[in-house]
Every structure is written in structure tokens, then in C-alpha cells.
C-alpha positions in Angstrom: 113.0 82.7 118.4 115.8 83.9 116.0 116.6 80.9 114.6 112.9 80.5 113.6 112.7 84.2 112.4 115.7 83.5 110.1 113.7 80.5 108.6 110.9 81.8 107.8 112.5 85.4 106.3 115.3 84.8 104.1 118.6 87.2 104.9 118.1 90.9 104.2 114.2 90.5 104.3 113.6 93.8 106.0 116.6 96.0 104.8 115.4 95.6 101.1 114.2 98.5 99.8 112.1 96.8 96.5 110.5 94.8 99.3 109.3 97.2 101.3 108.2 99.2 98.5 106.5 96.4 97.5 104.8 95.3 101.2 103.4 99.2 101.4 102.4 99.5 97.6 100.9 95.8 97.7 99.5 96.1 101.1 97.9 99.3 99.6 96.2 97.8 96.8 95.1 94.2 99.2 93.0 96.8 101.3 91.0 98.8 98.5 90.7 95.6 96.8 89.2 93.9 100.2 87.0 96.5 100.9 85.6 97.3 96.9 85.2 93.5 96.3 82.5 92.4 98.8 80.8 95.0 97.8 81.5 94.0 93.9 80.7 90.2 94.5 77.4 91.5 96.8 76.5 93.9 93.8 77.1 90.8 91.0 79.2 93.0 89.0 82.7 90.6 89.4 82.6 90.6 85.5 82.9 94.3 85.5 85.6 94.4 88.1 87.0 91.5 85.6 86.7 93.5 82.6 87.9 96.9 84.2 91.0 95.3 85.1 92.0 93.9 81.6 90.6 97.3 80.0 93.1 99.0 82.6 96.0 97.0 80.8 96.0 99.4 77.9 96.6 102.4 80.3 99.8 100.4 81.7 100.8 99.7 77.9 100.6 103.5 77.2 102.6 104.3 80.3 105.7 103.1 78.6 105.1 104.5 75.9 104.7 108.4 77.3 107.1 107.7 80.1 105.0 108.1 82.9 104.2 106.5 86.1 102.6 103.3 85.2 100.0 103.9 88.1 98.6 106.8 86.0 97.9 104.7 83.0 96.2 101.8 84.7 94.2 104.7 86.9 93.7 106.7 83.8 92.4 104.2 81.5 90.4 102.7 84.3 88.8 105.7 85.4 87.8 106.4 81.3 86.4 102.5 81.1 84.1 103.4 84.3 82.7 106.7 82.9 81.4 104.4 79.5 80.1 101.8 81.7 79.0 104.6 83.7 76.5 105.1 81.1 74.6 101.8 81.2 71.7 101.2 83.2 73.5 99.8 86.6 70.1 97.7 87.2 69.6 96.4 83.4 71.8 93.1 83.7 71.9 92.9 80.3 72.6 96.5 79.0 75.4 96.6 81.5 77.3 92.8 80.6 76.4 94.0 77.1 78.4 97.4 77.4 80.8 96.0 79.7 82.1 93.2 77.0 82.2 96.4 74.4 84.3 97.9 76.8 86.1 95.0 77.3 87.1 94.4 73.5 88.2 97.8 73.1 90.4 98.1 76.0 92.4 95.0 75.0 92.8 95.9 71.3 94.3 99.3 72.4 96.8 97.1 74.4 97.7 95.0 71.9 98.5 98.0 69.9 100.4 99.6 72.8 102.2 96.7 73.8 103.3 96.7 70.1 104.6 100.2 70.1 106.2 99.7 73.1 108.4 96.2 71.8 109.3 97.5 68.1 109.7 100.8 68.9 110.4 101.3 72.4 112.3 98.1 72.8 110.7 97.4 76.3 110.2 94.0 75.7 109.5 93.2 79.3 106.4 95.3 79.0 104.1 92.8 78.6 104.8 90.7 81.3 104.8 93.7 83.3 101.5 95.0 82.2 100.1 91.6 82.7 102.1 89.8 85.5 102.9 92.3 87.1 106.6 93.1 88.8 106.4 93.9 92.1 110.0 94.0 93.3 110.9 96.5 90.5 107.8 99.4 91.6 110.2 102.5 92.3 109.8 103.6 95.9 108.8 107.1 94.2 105.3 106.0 93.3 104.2 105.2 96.9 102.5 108.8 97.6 100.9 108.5 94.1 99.2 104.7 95.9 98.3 105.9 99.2 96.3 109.1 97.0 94.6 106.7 95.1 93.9 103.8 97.8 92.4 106.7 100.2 90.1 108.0 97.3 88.8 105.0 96.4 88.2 104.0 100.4 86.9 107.3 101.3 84.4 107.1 97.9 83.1 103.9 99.6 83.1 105.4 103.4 80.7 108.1 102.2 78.4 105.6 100.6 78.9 102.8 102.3 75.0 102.9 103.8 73.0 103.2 100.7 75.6 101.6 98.7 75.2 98.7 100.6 71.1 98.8 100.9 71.1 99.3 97.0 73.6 96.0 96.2 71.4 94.1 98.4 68.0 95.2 96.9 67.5 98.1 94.4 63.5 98.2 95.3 64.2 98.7 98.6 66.8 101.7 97.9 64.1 103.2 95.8 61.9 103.3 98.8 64.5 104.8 101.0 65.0 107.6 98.4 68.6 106.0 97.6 69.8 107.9 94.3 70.8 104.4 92.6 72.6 106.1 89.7 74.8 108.3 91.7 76.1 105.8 93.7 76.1 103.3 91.3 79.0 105.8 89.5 80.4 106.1 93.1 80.3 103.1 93.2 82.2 102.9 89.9 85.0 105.1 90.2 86.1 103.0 93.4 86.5 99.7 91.7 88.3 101.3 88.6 90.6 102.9 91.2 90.9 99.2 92.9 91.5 97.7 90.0 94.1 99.6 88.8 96.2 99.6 92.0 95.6 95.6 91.8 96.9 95.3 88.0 100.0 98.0 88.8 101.0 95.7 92.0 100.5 91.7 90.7 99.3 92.8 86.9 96.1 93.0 84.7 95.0 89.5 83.8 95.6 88.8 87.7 94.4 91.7 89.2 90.9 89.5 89.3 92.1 87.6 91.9 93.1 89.9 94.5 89.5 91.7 94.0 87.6 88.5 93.9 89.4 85.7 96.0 89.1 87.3 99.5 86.0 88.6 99.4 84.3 85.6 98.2 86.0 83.4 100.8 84.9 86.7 103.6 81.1 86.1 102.4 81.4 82.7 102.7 82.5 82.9 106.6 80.8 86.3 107.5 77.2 86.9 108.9 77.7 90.3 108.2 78.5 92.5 105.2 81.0 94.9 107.8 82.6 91.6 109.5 82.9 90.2 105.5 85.0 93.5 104.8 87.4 93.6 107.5 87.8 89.6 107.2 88.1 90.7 103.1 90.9 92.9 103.9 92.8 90.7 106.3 92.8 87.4 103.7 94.3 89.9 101.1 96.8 91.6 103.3 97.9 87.9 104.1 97.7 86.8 100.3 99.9 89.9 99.8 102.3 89.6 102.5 102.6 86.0 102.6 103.4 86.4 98.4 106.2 89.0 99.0 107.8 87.0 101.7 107.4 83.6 100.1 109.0 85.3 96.6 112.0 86.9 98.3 112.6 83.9 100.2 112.3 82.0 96.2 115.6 83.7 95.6 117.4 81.3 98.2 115.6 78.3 96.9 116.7 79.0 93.3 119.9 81.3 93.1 119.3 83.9 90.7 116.3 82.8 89.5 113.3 83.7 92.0 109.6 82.9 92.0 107.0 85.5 90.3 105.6 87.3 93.1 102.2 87.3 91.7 102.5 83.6 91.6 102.5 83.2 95.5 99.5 85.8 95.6 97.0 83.9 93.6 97.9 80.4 95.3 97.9 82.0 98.8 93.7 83.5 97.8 93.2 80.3 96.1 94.1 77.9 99.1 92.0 80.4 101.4 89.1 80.2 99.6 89.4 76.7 99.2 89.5 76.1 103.1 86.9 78.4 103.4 84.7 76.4 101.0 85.5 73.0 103.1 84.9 74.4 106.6 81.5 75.7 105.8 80.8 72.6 104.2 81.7 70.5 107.6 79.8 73.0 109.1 76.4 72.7 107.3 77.2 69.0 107.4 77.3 68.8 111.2 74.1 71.0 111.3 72.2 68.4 109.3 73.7 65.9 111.5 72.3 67.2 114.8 68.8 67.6 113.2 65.7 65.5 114.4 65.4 62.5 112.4 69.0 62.8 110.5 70.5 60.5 113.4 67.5 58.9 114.7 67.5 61.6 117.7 
């Protein structure tokens, strides 16, 4: 057993302190992410949780610019993104891609700007691959009470309304009827995907921050009858993503001396490949279903 242990975690695995930063800051962020993207994919807003995530950017930008924890800029400028949206009507398609690609624009001017500030006069010039690829091996151990506030917030925001949230993404007539007060907990709503996004673009950065909302809920929907069963699945595919990223990229270090593997790399592949399998087993599935159908085989 310890001879397989030791292949699969590289030497010092579990006495690194980057690395379990980076398991409980990244685990973290896999969870909220899970749990806010079914309800994102379900809701058809994944090019809000799209544009959120690159409009966060600018917040991380700033962050090295003020000196502050780079969670409060990608929360910060999330949070101010979602209160514009905020104002579009949540069940006008068109009003809210509209706003949303506004939105959108502005945030990444502002980060090109930033991101210029912070290479000719800051001289952080890993700041944009930081903002954008994230660096998950170099998030200070100090900013893990500062995740856990935010990852609870933004759970507990979709515990309280998870019921008519989840009757409202599935059909806005029928929340009406239930007396469901649509624009409230469309802003709820809101406010939990800006706080997903942003712990997403702090742990494997902005322009991949997509992924991790995205990837494992749409391969949980695909495989789950049911929208609870599609969130805890959700949450376990990105926990593994995550996990299975860190471990893979510390282990790169061995494979390549000095010169490991981006982190955020190894995340995307791992919620690619599930989805992918995901995609094929239903496919065999439906396949044998037609199969066993009268008149398919001549039964």
C-alpha cells in the first residue's frame, strides 16, 4: 500500500504548506462553484456566470495595485458587476445578454488598464498571468478565513432560496403563481454567482474560472434525475477536478525538475474528460434503450 501511495503522491505531498493552502482554498471554491452552477446552467444564464468572471478580472488587476488581498478585488468587482446586471429584467433574454455584454466590455477595459498600471509602474509583471491563469501554489495561507467567509455566504444565499429559486429557473410562470418574488431572488440569486465566480478566478484565474462553474454541472445534469442529486454529483466532479489538479501539478514538479505543470491546466482537462465520459455513457445509454424497443430489433 505504501509503495502505491508514494506513486501516486510525489514526496512531501502532504507536509507542503502552498499545497494545502491550495487543497482548502481550491476545494472551497469547487463547492460554491458546484452548487451555483446547476443552478446557473438550469437558469441559462452560463454567459453571465461567463461574463462575471472576466469582469471579476479587473478587481484582481486593481488588487496589485492597492496592495490588498486579491480575493477582495475579484469579490469586489464581482459583486459591483452583479448589482448592474442586477438591474436588467432577469426574465427579458435579450435586455439581460444585452447588459451583460456592456458589462462585459467595461470590466475588461478596466483590466487592461489595471494590468498596465500594475506592469510599468508596479513592475508585477507576473500579474497577468495571475489574474488570468491563476497561481494556486503561491495563495498565502492568510487568505483562507477570508474563502471560507465568502464560500459560506454565497452557499448560505442559495440554502435560503434554494425552493423558489429552483421553481423560478425551471419556470418563471409557474413562480408567479406560487407568489415567488422573481426579482428578489433573481439578485439572490446574483450575488451568489459573483461570489462563485470570484473564488473560481482567485484559485485557477479569470478566463478559466468558466470551467470550474460550468464543466461539472453540465456533466451532473447530464447523469442526474434530479436537480438535488445534480448538485451534490456537481460538487463531487469539481472537488475531484480540483484535487486531482493539485495533486497531478505537484507531482509535475518530479516529471520536469524545476519546471512544473500550471495547476489550472490539470483542472480544466480533469472537467473536460468528465464531461466527455459523461456525454458517451448517456449516449450508450439511450442507444441501448432504443435497442430494447419493439420493432428496433424485430422483438
Amino acid at each position: 500500500m505504501h509503495r502505491w501511495l508514494t506513486m501516486i503522491f510525489a514526496p512531501g505531498f502532504f507536509a507542503n504548506e502552498p499545497v494545502l493552502t491550495a487543497i482548502v482554498v481550491g476545494g472551497g471554491a469547487a463547492v460554491v462553484a458546484g452548487v451555483v452552477g446547476v443552478f446557473t446552467i438550469i437558469r441559462g444564464q452560463s454567459f453571465a456566470g461567463h461574463a462575471l468572471a472576466d469582469v471579476s478580472s479587473a478587481g484582481g488587476s486593481a488588487s496589485f495595485l492597492l496592495g490588498v488581498s486579491p480575493l477582495l478585488g475579484f469579490t469586489g468587482m464581482a459583486l459591483i458587476a452583479a448589482a448592474v446586471m442586477g438591474f436588467a429584467d432577469m426574465r427579458d433574454a435579450r435586455e439581460r445578454d444585452l447588459l451583460t455584454g456592456i458589462v462585459l466590455g467595461a470590466g475588461l477595459g478596466l483590466t487592461a488598464l489595471f494590468l498596465y498600471f500594475d506592469i510599468n509602474s508596479m513592475s508585477t509583471s507576473g500579474a497577468a498571468i495571475t489574474v488570468m491563469f491563476g497561481s494556486m501554489f503561491s495563495i498565502p495561507a492568510s487568505i483562507i478565513p477570508l474563502t471560507l467567509i465568502v464560500a459560506v455566504g454565497a452557499i448560505a444565499a442559495i440554502v435560503v432560496a434554494y425552493r423558489p429559486l429552483l421553481v423560478s429557473s425551471l419556470s418563471a410562470e409557474l413562480a408567479e403563481a406560487q407568489g415567488v418574488r422573481s426579482r428578489v431572488i433573481g439578485l439572490t440569486y446574483v450575488l451568489a454567482l459573483s461570489l462563485a465566480v470570484a473564488l473560481a478566478a482567485m484559485t485557477i484565474g479569470a478566463i478559466l474560472s468558466t470551467a470550474l462553474l460550468i464543466g461539472p454541472a453540465a456533466t451532473a445534469l447530464r447523469v442526474a434525475n434530479r436537480p438535488a442529486s445534480a448538485v451534490v454529483l456537481s460538487v463531487v466532479l469539481g472537488l475531484g477536478a480540483t484535487w486531482g489538479g493539485i495533486l497531478l501539478a505537484y507531482d509535475s514538479f518530479y516529471w520536469t525538475p524545476g519546471h512544473g505543470w500550471p495547476v489550472s491546466f490539470f483542472i480544466v482537462t480533469f472537467v473536460l474528460l468528465f464531461y466527455v465520459m459523461a456525454t458517451l455513457l448517456t449516449h450508450r445509454g439511450a442507444g441501448r434503450v432504443r435497442a430494447h424497443r419493439p420493432g428496433v430489433c424485430g422483438t
